[in-house]
TORGU-485821 format. One record per residue: residue in one letter; x, y, z of N, C-alpha, C in turn. Coordinates in pm, whole numbers, padded with zeros to 5 digits, always signed. Example, Ala and Ser with C-alpha at 12.3 -4.5 7.8 and 13.67 -1.06 7.14 Angstrom:
// TORGU-485821
A+01319-00569+00780+01230-00450+00780+01320-00330+00780/S+01285-00225+00708+01367-00106+00714+01290+00003+00787/
***
This chain:
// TORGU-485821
X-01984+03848+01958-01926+03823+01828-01864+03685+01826/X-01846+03597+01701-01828+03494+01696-01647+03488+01694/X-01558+03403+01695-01428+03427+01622-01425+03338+01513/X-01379+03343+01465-01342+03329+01316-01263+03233+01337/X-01222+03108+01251-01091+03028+01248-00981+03098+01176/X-00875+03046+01271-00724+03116+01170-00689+02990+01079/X-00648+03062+00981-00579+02988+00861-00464+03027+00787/X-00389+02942+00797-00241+03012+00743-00242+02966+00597/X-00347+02977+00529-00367+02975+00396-00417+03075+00368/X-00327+03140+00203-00435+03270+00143-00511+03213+00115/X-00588+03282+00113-00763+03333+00043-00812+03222-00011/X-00684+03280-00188-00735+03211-00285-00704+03051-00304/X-00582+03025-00230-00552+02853-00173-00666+02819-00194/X-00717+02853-00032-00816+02826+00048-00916+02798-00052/X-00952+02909-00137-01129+02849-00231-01076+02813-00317/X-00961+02751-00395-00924+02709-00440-00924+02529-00419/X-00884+02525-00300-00876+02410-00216-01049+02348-00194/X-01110+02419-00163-01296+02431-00166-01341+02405-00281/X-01261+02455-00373-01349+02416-00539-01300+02287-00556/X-01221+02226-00557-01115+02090-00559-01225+01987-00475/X-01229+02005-00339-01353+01929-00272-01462+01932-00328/X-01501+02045-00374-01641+02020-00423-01657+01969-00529/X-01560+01923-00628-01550+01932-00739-01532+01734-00765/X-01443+01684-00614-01440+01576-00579-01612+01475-00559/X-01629+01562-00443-01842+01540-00402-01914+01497-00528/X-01871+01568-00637-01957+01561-00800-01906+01420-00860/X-01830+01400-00822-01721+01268-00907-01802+01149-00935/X-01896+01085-00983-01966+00961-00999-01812+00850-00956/X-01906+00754-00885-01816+00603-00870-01713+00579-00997/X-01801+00582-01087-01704+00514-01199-01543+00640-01251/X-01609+00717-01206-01480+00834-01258-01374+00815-01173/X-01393+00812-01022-01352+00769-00937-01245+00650-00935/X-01289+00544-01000-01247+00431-01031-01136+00407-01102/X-01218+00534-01241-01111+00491-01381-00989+00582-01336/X-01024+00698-01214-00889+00807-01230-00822+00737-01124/X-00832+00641-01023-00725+00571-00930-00638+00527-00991/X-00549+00539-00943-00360+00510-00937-00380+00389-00982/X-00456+00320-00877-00440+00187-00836-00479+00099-00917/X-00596+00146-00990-00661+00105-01065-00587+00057-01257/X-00543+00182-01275-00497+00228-01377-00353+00129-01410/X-00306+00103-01258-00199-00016-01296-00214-00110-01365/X-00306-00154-01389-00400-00301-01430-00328-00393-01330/X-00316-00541-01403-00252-00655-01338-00158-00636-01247/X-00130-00607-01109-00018-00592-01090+00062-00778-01048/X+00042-00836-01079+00110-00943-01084+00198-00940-01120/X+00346-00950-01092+00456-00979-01139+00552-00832-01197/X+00443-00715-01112+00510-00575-01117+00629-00603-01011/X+00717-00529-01011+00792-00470-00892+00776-00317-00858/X+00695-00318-00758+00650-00242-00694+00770-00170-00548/X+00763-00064-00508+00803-00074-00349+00770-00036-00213/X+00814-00147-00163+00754-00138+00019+00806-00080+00089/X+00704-00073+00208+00791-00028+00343+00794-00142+00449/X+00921-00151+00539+00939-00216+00646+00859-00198+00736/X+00745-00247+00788+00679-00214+00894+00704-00250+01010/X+00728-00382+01037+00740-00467+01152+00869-00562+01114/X+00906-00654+01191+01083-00735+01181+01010-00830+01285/X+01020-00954+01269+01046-01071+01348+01155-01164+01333/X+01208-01150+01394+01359-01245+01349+01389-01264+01230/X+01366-01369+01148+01413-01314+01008+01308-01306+00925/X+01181-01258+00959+01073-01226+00863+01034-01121+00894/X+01026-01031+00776+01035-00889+00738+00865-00846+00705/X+00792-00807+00745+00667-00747+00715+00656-00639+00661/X+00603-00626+00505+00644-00527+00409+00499-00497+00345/X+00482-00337+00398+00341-00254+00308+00349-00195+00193/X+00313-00311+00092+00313-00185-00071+00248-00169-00101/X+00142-00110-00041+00008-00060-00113-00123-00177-00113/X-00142-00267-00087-00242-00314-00158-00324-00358+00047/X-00418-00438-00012-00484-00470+00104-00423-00515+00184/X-00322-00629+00152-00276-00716+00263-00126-00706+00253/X-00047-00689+00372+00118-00705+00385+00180-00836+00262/X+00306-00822+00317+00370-00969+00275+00464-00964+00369/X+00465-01079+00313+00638-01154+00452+00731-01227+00408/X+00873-01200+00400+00948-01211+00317+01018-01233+00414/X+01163-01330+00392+01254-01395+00481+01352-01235+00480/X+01416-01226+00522+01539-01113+00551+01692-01192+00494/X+01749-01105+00439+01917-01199+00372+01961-01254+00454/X+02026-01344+00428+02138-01359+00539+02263-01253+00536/X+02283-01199+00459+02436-01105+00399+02414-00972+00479/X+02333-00900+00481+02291-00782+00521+02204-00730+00627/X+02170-00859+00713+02057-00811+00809+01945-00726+00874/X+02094-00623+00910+02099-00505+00951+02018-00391+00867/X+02033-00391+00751+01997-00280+00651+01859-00293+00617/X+01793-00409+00645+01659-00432+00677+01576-00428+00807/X+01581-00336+00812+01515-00289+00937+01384-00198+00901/X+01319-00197+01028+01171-00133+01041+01173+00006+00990/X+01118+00050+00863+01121+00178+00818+01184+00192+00684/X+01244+00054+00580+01354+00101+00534+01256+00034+00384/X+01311+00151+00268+01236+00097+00179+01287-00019+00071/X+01196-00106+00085+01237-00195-00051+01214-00181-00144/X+01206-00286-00258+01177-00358-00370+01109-00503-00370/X+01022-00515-00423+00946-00653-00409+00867-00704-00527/X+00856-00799-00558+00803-00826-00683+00703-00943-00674/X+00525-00862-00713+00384-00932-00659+00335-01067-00737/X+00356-01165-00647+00389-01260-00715+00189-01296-00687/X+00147-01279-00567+00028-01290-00581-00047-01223-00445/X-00175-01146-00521-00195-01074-00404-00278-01128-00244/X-00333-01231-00237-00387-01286-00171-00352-01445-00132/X-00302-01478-00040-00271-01606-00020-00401-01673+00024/X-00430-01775-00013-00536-01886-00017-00500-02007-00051/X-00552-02109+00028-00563-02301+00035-00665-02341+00102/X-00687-02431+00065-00793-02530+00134-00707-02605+00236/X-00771-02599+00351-00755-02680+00437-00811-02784+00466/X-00708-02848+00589-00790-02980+00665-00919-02997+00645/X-01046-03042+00591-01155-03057+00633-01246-02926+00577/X-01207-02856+00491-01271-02746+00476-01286-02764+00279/X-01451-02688+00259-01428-02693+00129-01388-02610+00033/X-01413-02475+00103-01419-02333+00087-01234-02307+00124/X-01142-02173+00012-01036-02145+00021-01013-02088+00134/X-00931-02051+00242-00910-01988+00322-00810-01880+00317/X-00784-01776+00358-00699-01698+00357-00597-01679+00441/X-00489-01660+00387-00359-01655+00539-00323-01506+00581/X-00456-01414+00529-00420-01271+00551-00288-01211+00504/X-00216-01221+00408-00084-01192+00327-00091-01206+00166/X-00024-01092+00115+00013-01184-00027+00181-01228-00032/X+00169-01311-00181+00325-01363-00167+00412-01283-00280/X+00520-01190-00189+00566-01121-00272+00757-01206-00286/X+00839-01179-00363+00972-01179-00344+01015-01041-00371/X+01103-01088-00231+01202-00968-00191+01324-00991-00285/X+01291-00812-00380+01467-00819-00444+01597-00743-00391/X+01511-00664-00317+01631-00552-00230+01610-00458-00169/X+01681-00353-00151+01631-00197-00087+01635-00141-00193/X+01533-00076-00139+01517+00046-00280+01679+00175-00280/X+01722+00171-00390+01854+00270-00380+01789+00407-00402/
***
């Protein structure tokens, strides 16, 4: 005899949860698209959005709000401390992708970041 998996879900969760997936599988791209969060924001330029502290280097703060690429934001001088790895902010997307031309190059380059300003911790 085979065993069975345990599940600490009833039943009806459970095919409940199954109809939801399957129901996902059916979704064409574009439905997909128009029902994202992310999407639905439009422009986020110049939203204030909020981050998380991921990483701290002396006084530059590495902050994930959602989008493809971090940002890096100086840390206060007033409060240091309260910015630490884990702690949530406030930030406002000033642009999501940093790009310049460089030395000798004709094509934009990317600095892997966008440029956000830091307004605070999130209360």
């Amino acid at each position: 005899s085979q065993l069975k998996p345990c599940s600490t879900q009833p039943a009806d969760e459970a095919k409940s949860a199954a109809a939801e997936k399957q129901a996902a599988k059916n979704e064409t791209f574009s439905a997909l698209m128009r029902n994202c969060k992310f999407t639905q924001m439009g422009d986020p330029v110049g939203r204030v959005v909020v981050g998380k502290i991921y990483h701290v280097v002396d006084n530059d703060i590495y902050i994930d709000f959602g989008h493809k690429l971090p940002c890096v934001c100086q840390r206060p001088r007033g409060s240091r401390e309260n910015f630490a790895r884990g702690s949530e902010v406030l930030v406002k997307i000033n642009n999501l992708e940093l790009s310049q031309k460089f030395l000798g190059h004709e094509k934009e380059l990317t600095l892997l970041e966008a440029d956000c300003t830091l307004l605070g911790l999130k209360n």
